[in-house]
C-alpha positions in Angstrom: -2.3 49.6 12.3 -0.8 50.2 8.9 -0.6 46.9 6.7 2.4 45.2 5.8 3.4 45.3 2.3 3.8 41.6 1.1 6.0 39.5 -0.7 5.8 35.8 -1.4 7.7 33.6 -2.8 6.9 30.9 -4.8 9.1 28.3 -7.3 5.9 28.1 -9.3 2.9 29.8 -9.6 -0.6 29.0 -11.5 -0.8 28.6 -14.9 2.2 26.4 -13.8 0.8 23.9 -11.4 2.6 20.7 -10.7 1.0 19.9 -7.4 -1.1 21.0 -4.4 2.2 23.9 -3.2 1.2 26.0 -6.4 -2.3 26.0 -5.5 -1.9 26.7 -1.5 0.0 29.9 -3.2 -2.1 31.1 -5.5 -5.0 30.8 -2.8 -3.2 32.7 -0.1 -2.3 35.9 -2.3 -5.6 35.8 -3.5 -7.6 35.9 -0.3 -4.4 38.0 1.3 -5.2 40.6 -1.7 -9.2 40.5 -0.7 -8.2 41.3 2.7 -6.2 44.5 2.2 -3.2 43.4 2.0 -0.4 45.1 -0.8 0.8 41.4 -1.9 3.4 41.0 -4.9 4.6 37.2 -5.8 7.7 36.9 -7.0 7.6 33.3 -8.8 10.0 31.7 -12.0 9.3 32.6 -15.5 8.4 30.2 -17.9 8.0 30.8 -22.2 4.7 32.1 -22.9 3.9 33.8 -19.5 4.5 37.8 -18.7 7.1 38.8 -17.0 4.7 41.0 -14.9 1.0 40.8 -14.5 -1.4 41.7 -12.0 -4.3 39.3 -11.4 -7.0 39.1 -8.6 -4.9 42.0 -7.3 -1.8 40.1 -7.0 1.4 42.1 -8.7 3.0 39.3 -10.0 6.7 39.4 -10.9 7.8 35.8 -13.3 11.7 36.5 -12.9 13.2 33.6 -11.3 15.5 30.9 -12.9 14.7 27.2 -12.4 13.8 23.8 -13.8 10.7 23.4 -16.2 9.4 20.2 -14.4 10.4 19.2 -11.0 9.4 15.8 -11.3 12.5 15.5 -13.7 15.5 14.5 -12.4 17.3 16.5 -15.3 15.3 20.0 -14.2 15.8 19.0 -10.3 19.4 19.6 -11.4 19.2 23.0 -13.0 17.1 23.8 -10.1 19.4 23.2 -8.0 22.3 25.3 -9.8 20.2 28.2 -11.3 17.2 28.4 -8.2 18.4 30.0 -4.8 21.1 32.1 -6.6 18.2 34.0 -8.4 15.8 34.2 -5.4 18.5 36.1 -3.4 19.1 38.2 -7.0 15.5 39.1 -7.7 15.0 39.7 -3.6 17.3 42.3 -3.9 16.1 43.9 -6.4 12.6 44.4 -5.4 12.7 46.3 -2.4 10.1 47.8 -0.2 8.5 45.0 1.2 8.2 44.8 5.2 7.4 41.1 4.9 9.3 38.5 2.0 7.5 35.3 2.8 9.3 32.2 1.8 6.5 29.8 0.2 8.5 26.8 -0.6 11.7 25.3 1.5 13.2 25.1 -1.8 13.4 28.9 -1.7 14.4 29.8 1.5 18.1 31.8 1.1 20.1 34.3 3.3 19.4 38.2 2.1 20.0 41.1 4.0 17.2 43.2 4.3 15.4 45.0 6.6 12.1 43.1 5.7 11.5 40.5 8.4 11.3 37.2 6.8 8.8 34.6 7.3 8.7 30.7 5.5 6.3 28.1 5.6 7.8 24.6 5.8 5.4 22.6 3.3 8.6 20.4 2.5 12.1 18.6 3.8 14.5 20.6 1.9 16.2 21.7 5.1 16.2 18.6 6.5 16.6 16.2 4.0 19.3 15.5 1.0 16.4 14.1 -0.5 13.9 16.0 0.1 11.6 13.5 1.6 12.5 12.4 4.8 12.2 9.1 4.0 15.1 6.9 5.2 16.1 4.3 2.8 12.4 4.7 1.7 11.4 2.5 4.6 10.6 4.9 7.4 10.6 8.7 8.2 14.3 10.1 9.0 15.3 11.6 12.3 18.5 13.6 10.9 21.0 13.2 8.2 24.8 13.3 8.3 27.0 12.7 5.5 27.5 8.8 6.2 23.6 8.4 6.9 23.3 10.4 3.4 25.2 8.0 1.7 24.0 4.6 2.8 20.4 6.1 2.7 20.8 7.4 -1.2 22.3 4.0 -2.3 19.2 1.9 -0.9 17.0 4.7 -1.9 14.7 5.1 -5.5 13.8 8.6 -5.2 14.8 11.9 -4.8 12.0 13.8 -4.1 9.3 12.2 -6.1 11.4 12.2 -8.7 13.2 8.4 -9.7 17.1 8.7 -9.9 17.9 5.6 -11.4 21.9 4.5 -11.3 22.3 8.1 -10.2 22.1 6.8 -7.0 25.5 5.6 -7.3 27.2 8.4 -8.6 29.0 10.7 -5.9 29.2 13.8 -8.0 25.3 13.5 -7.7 25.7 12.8 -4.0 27.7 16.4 -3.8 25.0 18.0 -6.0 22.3 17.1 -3.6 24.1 17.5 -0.2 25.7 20.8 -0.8 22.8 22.4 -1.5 20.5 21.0 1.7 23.4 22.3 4.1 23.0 25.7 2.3 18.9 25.2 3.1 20.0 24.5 6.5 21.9 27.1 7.5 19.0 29.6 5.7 16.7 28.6 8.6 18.9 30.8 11.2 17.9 33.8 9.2 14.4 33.2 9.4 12.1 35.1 11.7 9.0 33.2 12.1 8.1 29.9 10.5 4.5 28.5 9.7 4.3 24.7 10.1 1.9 23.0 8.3 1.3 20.1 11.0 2.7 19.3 14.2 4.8 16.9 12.2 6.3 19.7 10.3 6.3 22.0 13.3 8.3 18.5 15.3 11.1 18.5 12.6 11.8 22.0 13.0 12.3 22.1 16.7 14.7 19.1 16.3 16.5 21.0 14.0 17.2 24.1 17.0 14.0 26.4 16.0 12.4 27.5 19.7 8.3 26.7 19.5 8.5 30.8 20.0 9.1 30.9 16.4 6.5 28.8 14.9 3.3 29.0 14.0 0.8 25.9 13.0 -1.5 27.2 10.1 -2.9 24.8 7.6 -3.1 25.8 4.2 -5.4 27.4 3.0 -7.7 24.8 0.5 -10.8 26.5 -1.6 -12.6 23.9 -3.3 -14.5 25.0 -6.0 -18.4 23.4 -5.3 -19.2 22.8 -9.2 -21.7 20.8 -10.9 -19.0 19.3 -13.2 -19.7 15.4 -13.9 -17.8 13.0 -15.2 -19.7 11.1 -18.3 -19.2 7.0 -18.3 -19.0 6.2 -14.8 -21.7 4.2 -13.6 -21.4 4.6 -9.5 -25.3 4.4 -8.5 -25.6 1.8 -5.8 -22.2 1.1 -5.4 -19.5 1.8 -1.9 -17.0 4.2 -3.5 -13.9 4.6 -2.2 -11.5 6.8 -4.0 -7.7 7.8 -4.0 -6.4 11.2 -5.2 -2.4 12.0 -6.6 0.0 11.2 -8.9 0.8 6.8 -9.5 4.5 7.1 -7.6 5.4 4.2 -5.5 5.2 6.2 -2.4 2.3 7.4 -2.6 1.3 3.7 -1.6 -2.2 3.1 -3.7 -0.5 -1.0 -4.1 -1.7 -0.7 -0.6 -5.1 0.8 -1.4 -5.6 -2.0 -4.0 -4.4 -5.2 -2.0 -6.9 -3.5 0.8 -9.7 -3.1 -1.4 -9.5 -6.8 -2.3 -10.6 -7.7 0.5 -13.6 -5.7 0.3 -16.8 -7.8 -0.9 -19.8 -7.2 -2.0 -21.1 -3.8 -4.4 -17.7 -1.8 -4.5 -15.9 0.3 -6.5 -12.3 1.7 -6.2 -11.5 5.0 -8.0 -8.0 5.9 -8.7 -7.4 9.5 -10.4 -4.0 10.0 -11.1 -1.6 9.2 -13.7 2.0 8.3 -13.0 5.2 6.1 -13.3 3.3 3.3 -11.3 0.4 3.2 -13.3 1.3 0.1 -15.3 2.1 -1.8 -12.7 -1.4 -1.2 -10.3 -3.7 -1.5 -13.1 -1.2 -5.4 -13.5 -1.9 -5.6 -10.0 -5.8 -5.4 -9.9 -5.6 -8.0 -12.6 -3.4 -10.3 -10.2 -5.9 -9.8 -7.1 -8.8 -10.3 -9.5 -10.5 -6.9 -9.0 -10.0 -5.5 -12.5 -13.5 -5.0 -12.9 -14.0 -3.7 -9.6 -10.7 -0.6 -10.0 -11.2 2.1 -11.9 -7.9 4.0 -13.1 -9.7 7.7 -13.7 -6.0 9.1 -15.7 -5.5 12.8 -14.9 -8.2 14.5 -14.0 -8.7 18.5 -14.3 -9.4 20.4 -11.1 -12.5 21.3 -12.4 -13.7 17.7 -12.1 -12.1 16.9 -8.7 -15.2 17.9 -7.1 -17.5 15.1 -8.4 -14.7 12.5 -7.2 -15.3 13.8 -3.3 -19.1 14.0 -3.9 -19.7 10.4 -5.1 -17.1 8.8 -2.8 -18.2 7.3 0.7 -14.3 7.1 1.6 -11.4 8.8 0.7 -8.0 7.1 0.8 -4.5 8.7 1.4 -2.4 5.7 1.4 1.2 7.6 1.7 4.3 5.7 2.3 6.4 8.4 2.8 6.0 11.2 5.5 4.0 13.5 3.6 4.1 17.0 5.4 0.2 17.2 5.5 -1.3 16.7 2.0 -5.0 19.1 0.4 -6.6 16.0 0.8 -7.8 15.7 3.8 -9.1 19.5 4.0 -11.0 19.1 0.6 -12.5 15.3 2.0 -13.4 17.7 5.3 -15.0 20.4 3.1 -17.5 17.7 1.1 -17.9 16.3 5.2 -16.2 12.4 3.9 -14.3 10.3 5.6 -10.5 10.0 5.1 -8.6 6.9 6.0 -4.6 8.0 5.7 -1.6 6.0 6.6 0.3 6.5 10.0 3.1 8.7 9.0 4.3 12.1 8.9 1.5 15.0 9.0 -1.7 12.6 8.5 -1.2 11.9 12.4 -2.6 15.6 12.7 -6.0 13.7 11.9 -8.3 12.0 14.7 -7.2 8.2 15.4 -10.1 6.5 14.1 -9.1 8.0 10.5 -5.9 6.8 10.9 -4.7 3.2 9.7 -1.6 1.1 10.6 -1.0 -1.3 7.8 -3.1 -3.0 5.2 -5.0 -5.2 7.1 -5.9 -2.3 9.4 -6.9 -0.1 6.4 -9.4 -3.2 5.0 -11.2 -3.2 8.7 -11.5 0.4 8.6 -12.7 0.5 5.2 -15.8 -1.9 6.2 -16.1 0.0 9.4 -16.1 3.7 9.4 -19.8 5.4 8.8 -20.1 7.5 5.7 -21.0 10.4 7.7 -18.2 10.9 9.9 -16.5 14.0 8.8 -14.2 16.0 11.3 -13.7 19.7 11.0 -9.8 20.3 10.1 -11.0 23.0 6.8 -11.5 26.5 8.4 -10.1 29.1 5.4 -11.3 32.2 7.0 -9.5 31.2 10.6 -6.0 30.1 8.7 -5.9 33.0 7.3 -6.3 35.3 9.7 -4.0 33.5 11.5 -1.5 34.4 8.8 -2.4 38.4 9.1 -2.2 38.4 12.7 1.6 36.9 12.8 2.3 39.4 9.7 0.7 42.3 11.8 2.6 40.9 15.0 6.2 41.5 13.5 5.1 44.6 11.8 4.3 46.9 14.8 
């Protein structure tokens, strides 16, 4: 059977990384190239990169309009005025393709064409104003209207992960966001097949009306590189590690990891790489709990380094507050076989109970509990992907 001629397409593409979405990309087209596969990625274009490249025998096309940083409130505007009007532009332009895969939810739009079109829902854009599913940033949503919308927004700090400020009170900005996530919605019905990222993710979109008949559960695809990098200074011999990964926002709930950790005793470290809005406010934190000596804030760390983390850390914390679809994390913990403790909310309930934790007491007991060597086999690259080239094959016949 002939191969299907590919096209993703991404928001942002490496160089331009702002989170673990660009990545999963990059990764796919790569290995999709390796396997035979004619893939093109149609992606935004940014100063200083081509308009059109070809790398790792990926035909890359840097024509879309949108924001330079989405974690800015200001650029999560013009993304949401200059964005999905270009996708559906640049779509229709480039034309050939038996297969325009939708990489984002942010890019999902309506086009005619006789391509069959695929998305993989990484992300609440369809089914959340905010784009987080996180009702009144207490709990994960169930469904939005416009009254819900509005008593949620005003009680809410985020949009996204990006802060809003007195935004939140403004209705024009109410319109601007809630326009565009009924537009999102209604671009599901013209979707063909969907690939969930959890059953979390593949939940939401069978609320929403899509029949299981349409969707597919594939994990991304995560390659870790397996480097000998080290990080100079840190003195870790002899010492429990326990480590969190991802940017210092308030919902990605490391106050929780440090009031945890404090109850921890004996030869323990805690690692935190990451930089972020929060930052200040942790690191005043671990002085009030009195384990300043005992938390280590790492800053930003480059991929390249993110290996040593996971090699010299016994546990691996993903303290989320908010219903993350299902984060890298626990694939790259799985791939260096270490334990993951994640909070009980959106897709970490695809893990295996005992790596699962309640609340913060439930995460201190766990921390003292769980054996260094239990690892549990969620990374498989090779099956994922070929999961992906068999539901491309399957609507190409």
């Amino acid at each position: 059977m002939k191969n299907p001629k590919v096209l993703l397409v991404s928001e942002y593409f490496p160089p331009k990384i702002f989170g673990g979405g660009e990545i999963s990309a990059y990764l796919l087209a790569k290995n999709l190239a390796k396997s035979g596969i004619d893939v093109s990625v149609l992606s935004s274009k940014f100063p200083g990169l081509k308009d059109f490249e070809e790398r790792d025998g990926i035909k890359i096309y840097r024509r879309l309009k949108t924001g330079k940083n989405p974690s800015s409130v200001f650029s999560n505007l013009q993304r949401m005025l200059f964005f999905r009007k270009s996708v559906r532009k640049e779509t229709r332009k480039l034309k050939g393709f038996d297969i325009i895969h939708f990489l984002n939810t942010t890019s999902i739009v309506k086009i005619k064409t006789k391509a069959k079109k695929f998305a993989t829902i990484n992300g609440y854009a369809p089914f959340c104003p905010k784009n987080n599913l996180f009702y009144k940033e207490k709990s994960a949503c169930d469904g939005c209207n416009p009254a819900k919308f509005m008593s949620c927004i005003v009680n809410s700090q985020y949009v996204g992960k990006s802060r809003i400020g007195w935004l939140k009170y403004n209705p024009i900005f109410w319109a601007a966001i809630y326009l565009p996530y009924v537009a999102r919605r209604n671009a599901l019905k013209s979707v063909d097949k969907f690939i969930a990222i959890s059953d979390f993710v593949k939940g939401i979109l069978m609320k929403h009306g899509v029949p299981a008949s349409k969707i597919a559960k594939i994990y991304n695809i995560a390659e870790i590189p397996n480097n000998n990098l080290e990080i100079k200074g840190l003195k870790l011999k002899n010492k429990k590690v326990i480590s969190t990964i991802g940017t210092l926002d308030k919902i990605k709930g490391v106050d929780v990891a440090l009031k945890a950790f404090s109850k921890i005793k004996g030869n323990a470290v805690l690692l935190i790489a990451g930089e972020g809005p929060e930052k200040s406010r942790l690191i005043a934190l671990a002085e009030e709990l009195k384990i300043k000596d005992k938390v280590i804030f790492l800053g930003k760390i480059d991929q390249r380094y993110i290996p040593f983390i996971y090699k010299n850390s016994d546990i691996i914390l993903l303290p989320s507050l908010w219903p993350e679809p299902f984060s890298r994390v626990p694939m790259e913990a799985a791939f260096f076989k270490k334990p993951i403790l994640a909070s009980a909310i959106g897709g970490n309930l695809d893990l295996p109970d005992k790596f699962i934790f309640k609340n913060e007491k439930e995460l201190a007991e766990k921390m003292l509990k769980i054996q260094t060597h239990q690892n549990f086999s969620i990374y498989k690259p090779e099956s994922n992907l070929k999961k992906i080239i068999d539901l491309y094959l399957s609507v190409n016949r």
